[in-house]
C-alpha positions in Angstrom: 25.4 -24.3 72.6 24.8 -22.5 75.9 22.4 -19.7 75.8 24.5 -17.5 77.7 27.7 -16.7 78.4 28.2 -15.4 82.3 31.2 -14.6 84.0 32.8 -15.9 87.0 34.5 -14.2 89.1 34.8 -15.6 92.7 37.0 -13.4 94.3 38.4 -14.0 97.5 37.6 -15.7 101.1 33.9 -17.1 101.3 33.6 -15.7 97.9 34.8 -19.3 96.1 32.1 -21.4 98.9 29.2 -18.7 98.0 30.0 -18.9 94.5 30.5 -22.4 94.1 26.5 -23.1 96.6 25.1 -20.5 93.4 26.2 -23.0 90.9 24.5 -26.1 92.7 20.9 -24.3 92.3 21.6 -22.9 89.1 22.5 -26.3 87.5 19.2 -27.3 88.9 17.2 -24.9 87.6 18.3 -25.9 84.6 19.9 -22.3 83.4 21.7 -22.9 80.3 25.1 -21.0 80.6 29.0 -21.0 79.8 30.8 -19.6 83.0 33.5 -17.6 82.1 36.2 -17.4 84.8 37.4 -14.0 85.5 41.0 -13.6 88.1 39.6 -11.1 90.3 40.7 -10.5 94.2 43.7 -10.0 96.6 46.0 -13.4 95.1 46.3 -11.4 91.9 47.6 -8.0 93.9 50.2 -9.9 96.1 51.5 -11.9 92.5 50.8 -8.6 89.8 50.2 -5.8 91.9 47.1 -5.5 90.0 44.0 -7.0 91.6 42.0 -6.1 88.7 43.7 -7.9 85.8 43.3 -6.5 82.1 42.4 -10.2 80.7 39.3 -9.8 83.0 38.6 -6.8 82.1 38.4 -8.4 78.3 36.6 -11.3 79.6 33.6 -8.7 81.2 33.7 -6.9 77.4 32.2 -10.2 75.7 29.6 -11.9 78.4 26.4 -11.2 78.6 26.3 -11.1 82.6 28.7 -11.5 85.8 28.4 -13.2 89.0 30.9 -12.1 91.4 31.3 -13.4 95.2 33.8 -11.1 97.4 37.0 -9.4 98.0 39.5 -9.1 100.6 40.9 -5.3 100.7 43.0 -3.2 103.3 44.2 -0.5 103.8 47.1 1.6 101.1 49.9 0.6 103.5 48.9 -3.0 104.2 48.6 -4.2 101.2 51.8 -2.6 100.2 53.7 -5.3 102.6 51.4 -8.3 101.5 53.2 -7.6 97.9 55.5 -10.1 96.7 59.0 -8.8 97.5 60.0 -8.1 94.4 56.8 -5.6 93.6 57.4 -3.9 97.2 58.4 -0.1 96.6 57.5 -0.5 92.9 55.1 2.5 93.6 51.9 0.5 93.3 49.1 1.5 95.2 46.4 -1.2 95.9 42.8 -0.1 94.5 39.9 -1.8 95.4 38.8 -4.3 91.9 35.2 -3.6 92.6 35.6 -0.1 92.6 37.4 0.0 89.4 34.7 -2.7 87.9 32.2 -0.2 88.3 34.1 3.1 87.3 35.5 0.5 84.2 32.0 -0.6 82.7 30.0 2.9 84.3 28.3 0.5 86.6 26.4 3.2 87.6 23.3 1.7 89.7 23.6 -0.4 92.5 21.0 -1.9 93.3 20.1 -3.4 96.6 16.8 -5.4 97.6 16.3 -5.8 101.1 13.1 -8.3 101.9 12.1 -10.0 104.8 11.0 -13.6 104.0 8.3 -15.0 106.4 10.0 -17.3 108.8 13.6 -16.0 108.8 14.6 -15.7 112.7 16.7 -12.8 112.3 14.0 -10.3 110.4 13.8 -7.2 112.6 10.0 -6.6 111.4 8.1 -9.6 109.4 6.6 -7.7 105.6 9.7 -5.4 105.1 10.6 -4.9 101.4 13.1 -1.8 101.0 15.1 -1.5 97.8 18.2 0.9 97.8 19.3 2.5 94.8 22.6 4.0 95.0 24.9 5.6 92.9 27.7 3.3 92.0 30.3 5.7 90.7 30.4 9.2 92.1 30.5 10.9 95.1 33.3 9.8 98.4 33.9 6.5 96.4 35.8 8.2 92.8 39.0 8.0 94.2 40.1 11.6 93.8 41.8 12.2 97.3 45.0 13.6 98.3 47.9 12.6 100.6 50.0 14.7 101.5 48.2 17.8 100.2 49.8 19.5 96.9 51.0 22.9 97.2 49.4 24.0 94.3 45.5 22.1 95.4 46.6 23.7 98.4 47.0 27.1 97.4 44.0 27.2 94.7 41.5 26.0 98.1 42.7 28.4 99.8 42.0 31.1 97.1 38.8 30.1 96.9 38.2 29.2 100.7 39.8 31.7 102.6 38.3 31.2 105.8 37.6 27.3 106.0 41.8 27.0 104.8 42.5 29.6 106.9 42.2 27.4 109.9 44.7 25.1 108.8 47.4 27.6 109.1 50.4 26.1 110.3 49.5 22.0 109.6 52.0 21.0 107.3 50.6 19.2 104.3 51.7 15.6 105.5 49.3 16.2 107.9 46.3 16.9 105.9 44.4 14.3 103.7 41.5 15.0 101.3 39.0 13.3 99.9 36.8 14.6 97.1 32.5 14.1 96.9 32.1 14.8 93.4 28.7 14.7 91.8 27.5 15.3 88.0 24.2 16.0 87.2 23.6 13.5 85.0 24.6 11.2 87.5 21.5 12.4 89.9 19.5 12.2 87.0 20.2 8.9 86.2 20.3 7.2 90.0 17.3 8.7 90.8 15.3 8.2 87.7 16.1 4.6 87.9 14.7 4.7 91.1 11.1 6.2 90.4 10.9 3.7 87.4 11.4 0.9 89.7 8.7 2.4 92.1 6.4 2.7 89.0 7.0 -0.7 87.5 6.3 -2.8 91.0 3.7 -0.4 92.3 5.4 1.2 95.1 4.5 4.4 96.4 7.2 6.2 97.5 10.5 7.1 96.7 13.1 8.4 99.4 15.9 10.6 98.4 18.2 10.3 101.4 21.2 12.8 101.4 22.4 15.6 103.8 21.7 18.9 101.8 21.2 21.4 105.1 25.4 20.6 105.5 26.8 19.1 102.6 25.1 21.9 100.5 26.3 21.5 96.8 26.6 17.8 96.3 23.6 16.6 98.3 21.8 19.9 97.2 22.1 19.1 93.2 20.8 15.7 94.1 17.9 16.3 95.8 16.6 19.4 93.0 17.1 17.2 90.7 14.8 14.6 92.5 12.5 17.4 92.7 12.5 17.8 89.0 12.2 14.1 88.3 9.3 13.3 90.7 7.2 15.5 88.4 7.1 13.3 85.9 5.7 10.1 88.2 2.5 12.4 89.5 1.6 8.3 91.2 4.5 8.1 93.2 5.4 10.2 96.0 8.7 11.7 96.6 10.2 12.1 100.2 13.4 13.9 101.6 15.2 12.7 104.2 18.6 13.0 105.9 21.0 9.9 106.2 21.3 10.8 110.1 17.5 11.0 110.5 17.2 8.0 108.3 19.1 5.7 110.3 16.7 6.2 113.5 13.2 6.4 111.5 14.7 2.9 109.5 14.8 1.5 113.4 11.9 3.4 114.2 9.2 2.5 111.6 11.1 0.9 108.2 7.7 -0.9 107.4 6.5 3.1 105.4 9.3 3.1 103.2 9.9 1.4 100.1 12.4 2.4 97.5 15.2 4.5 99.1 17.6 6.8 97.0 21.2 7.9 97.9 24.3 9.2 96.9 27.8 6.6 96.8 28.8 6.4 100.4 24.9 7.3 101.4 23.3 4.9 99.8 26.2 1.8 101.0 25.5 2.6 104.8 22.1 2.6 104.4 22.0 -0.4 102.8 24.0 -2.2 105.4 21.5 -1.1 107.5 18.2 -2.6 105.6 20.1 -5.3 105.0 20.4 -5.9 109.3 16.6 -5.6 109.5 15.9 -8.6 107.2 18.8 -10.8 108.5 21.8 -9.2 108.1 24.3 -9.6 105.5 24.3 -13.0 104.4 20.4 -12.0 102.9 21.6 -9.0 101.2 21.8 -9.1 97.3 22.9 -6.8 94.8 23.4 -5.9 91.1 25.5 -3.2 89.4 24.1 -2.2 86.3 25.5 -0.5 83.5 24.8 0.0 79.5 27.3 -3.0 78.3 27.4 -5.8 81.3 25.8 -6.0 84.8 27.1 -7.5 87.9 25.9 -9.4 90.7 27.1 -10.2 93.7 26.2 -10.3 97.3 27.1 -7.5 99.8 29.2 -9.1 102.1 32.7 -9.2 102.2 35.2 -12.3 102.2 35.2 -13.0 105.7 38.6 -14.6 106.3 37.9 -16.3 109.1 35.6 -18.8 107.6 37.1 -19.4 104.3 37.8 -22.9 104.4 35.1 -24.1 106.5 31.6 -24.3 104.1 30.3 -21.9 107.1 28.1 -19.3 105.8 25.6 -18.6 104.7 24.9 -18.8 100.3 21.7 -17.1 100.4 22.7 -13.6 99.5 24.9 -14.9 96.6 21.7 -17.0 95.5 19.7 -14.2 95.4 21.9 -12.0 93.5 21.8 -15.2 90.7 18.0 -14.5 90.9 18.7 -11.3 89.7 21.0 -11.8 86.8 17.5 -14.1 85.7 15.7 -11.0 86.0 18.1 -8.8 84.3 18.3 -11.0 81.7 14.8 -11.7 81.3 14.5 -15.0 82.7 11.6 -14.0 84.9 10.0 -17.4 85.1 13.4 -18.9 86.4 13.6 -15.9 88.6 10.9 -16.3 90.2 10.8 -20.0 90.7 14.6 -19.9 92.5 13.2 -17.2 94.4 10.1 -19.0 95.6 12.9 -22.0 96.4 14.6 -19.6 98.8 11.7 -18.2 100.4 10.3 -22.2 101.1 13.5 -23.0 102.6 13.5 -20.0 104.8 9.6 -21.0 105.8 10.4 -24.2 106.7 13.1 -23.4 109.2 14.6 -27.2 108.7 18.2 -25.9 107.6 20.0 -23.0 108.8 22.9 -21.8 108.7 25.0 -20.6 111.8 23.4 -16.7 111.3 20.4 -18.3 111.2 21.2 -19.9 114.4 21.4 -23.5 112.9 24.5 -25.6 112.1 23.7 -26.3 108.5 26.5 -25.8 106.0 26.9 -23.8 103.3 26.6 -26.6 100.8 23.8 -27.9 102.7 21.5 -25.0 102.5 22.3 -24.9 98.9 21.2 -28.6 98.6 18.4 -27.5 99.9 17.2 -24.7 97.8 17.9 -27.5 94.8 15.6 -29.6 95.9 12.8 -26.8 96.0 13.2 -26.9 92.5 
């Protein structure tokens, strides 16, 4: 009997080859687990509207991890036309499945490594290692928004915002759209807590909150006071305030004096993108959504239609997000060997894929991460 059961949920595009290069150097490293498959991705809105399915929603309630590889998603009114005719004007409204996955299981830290392995052509700076910690389930990404704008949301803003609403006189609501940044303050708590245990527990010495208080007053205002409050309690570990616009040019500037960064929903995904770039780009950057009942893994890049088919890109970010599900599930000896499998590979320089600047396939770097092993 396997001594876990992990679910599979490959998603869409370059999501199935990623996937599938994961399962090559898992089998090697001799991880003993039932794979669960889980529909998950764009095939299931065109054929059920839903993209999200409730039978995988059942199948994430009884596993003890997920590995998930990517998702095709655009925008309310194109995916409306890509339904099968006979769902079209059904009132369905495409959401993305990740996004629910998250809000479904309270996925509520993401987190994002970001580590430049010696060798790798594309690392902006060689000795980078930046981890993002981002919340996963509040903020720009809830889904509250509004189009066109209600009357009555309408009149209650502009009874409590007379001046800001005021200078919307005369636009009709069809021609206003709102989103909503909503923040608890548990969910501060939690995100940035997670962050200064993290800090603590691989000895680094700072922790960044990265927000925009001086504008976006009350949201990115309760975050940071409550990272005031929490930093007390880690007297070892320094806590530093910056804002996402500034953090963008000092990550260019000097990334090499940060460590463990700390941002709200849509915050803490740009920012990511961006240490991601300075230690190869996308196809390096792993991730894990944790929550109390299941965690997810899955690499940060999308499903890049125009390679699907073609065993093109690269696996390494998928790999690395397998590495860790090991950690999360306490496999750290298996961790850290398919970790040290990667980073040889990467040394060597023998195979690489087209980012890399090589012409090695996607199969064939993940050959080549089995043989580390």
């Amino acid at each position: 009997m396997a001594k876990y059961k992990i679910g599979w949920m490959p998603g869409d595009g370059v999501g199935v080859d990623v996937m599938d290069a994961t399962r090559i150097v898992l089998d090697k490293l001799g991880f003993e687990a039932e794979y669960v498959h889980g529909d998950i991705g764009w095939e299931f809105w065109k054929t059920e509207a839903n993209p999200f399915p409730d039978r995988t929603i059942e199948m994430l309630n009884n596993v003890d991890a997920a590995l998930f590889g990517a998702i095709t998603s655009l925008p309310k009114e194109e995916a409306e036309a890509e339904l099968a005719p006979e769902l079209q004007g059904t009132g369905k409204v495409y959401r993305s499945p990740i996004v629910r996955l998250r809000q479904e299981f309270n996925l509520s830290t993401n987190l994002r490594p970001c580590k430049a392995y010696p060798g790798n052509p594309l690392n902006f700076k060689d000795g980078l290692d930046l981890v993002v910690f981002r919340q996963n389930t509040e903020g720009l990404y809830m889904g509250v928004e509004y189009h066109p704008l209600p009357q009555d949301v309408r009149d209650k803003l502009t009874e409590t915002h007379p001046s800001q609403m005021g200078k919307l006189d005369g636009v009709d609501n069809d021609d206003i759209a709102i989103s909503t940044r909503i923040f608890t303050r548990a969910g501060c708590q939690n995100i940035v807590r997670d962050a200064f245990e993290f800090a603590k527990k691989f000895g680094y010495k700072t922790v960044t909150v990265v927000e925009k208080p001086n504008v976006v007053r009350e949201t990115s205002g309760l975050m940071v006071r409550e990272a005031r409050k929490i930093a007390l309690d880690y007297p070892g570990i320094e806590l530093w305030e910056t804002n996402i616009d500034a953090m963008a040019m000092w990550l260019v500037k000097n990334p090499e004096i940060y460590g463990v960064l700390v941002a709200s929903n849509m915050f803490g995904d740009i920012v990511s993108d961006l240490c991601a770039q300075l230690v190869g780009g996308l196809g390096f950057a792993c991730s894990g959504n944790i929550g109390e009942k299941v965690a997810v893994f899955e690499p940060s890049h999308g499903s890049a239609p125009k390679y699907v088919g073609m065993n093109k890109v690269n696996p390494i970010a998928m790999i690395l997000s397998a590495k860790m599900m090991l950690d999360h599930l306490g496999e750290m000896d298996m961790a850290k060997r398919l970790e040290d499998a990667v980073a040889n590979v990467i040394a060597e320089g023998k195979t690489r894929t087209y980012d890399m600047g090589g012409s090695n396939t996607t199969t064939e770097m993940a050959d080549a991460i089995a043989a580390k092993l």
